[in-house]
C-alpha positions in Angstrom: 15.2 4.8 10.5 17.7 4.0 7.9 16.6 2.2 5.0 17.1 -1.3 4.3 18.8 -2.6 0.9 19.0 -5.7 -0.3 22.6 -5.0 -2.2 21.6 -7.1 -4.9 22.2 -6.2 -8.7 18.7 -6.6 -10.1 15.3 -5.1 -10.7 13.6 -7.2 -8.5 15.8 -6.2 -5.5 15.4 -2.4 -6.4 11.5 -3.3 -6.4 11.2 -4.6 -2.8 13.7 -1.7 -2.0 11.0 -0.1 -2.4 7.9 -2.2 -1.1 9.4 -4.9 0.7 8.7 -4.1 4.0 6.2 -5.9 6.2 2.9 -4.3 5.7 3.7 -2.0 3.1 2.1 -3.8 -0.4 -1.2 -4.5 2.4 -1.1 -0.6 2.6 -0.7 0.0 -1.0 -3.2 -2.6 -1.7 -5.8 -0.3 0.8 -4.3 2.8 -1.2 -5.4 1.0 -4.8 -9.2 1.3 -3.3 -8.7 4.8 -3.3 -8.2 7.9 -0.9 -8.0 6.5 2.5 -7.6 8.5 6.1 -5.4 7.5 8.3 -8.1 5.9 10.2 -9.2 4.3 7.8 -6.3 2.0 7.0 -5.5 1.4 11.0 -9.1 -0.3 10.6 -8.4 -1.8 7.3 -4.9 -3.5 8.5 -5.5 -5.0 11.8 -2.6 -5.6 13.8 -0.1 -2.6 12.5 0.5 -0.4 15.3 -0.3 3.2 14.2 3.7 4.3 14.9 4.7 1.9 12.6 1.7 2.8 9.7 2.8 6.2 10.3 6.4 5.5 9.4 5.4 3.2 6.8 3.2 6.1 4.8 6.0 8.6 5.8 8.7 6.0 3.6 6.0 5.4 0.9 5.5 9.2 0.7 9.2 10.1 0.8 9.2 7.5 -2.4 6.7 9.0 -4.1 4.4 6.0 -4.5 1.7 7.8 -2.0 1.0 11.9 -1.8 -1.1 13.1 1.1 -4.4 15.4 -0.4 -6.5 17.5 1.6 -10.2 17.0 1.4 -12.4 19.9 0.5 -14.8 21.6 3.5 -16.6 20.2 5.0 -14.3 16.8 5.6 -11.4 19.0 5.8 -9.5 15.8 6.5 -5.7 14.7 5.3 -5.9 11.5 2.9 -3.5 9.4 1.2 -3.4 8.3 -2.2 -1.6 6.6 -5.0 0.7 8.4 -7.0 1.2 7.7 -11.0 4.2 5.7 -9.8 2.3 4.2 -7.2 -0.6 3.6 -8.9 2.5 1.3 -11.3 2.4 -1.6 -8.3 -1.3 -2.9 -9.4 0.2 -5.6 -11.5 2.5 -6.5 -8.9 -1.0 -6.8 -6.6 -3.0 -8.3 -8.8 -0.3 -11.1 -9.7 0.2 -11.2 -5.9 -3.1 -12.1 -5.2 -3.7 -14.8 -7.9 -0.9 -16.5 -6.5 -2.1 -16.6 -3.2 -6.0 -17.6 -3.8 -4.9 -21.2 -3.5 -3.4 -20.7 0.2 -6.2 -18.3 0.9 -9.1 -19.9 3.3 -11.1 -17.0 4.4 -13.8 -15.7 2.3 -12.9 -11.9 1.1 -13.7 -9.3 3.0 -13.2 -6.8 0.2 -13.1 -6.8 -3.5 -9.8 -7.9 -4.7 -7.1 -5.7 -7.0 -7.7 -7.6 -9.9 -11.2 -8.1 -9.9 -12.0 -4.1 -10.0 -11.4 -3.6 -13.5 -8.6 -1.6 -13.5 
C-alpha cells in the first residue's frame, strides 16, 4: 500500500506522516504499556480487523517506531515494542489524552499514558 503524504511543509505534517493513520496512535498507545502479542492488541483495540493491525505494525515497524522481540522459552512468542523513537510519541499521547478527558464519558478501562509516571 503506498503511503499517504500530506504534502505540507511542516513538522506537524511530517508527524502524522508518520502516525496519522486511523488506529495507529490507539496501537502505539497499547505499545507504551509495554511488550504486547499480537493477540494481545486485537483484544485491546476492538473493532480493527487483524489484516489491517497487521499492516498497521508492518508500517510502524518499517518506520522504526515499533521492533518485533522474541520472548525467551518457554513463551517463545513474537512481541512488539516501542522503539527509542517510538517510545518519543508519549508526549504526543499524553497531551492527546488530556485533551480529550472532557469529551470522554466512559470510565477508563486502563491506566492512562500520562498517569504511569513515565
Amino acid at each position: 500500500m503506498a503511503q499517504k503524504r500530506y504534502g505540507v511543509d511542516c513538522a506537524t505534517a511530517a508527524g502524522l506522516d508518520l502516525v496519522g493513520d486511523r488506529w495507529t496512535l490507539l496501537i502505539l498507545r497499547e505499545l507504551s504499556f509495554g511488550e504486547q502479542r499480537f493477540t494481545d492488541l486485537q483484544k485491546a483495540l476492538p473493532g480493527i480487523a487483524s489484516n489491517l493491525l497487521a499492516e498497521r505494525l508492518r508500517d510502524l515497524s518499517r518506520r522504526r517506531l515499533i521492533e518485533q522481540r522474541e520472548l525467551q522459552v518457554p513463551a517463545a512468542r513474537m512481541v512488539y515494542a516501542l522503539t527509542p523513537d517510538g517510545e518519543r510519541v508519549r508526549p504526543v499521547l499524553t497531551a492527546l489524552e488530556r485533551f480529550g478527558m472532557p469529551y470522554f464519558r466512559k470510565a477508563p478501562r486502563r491506566q492512562g499514558v500520562s498517569e504511569m509516571g513515565r
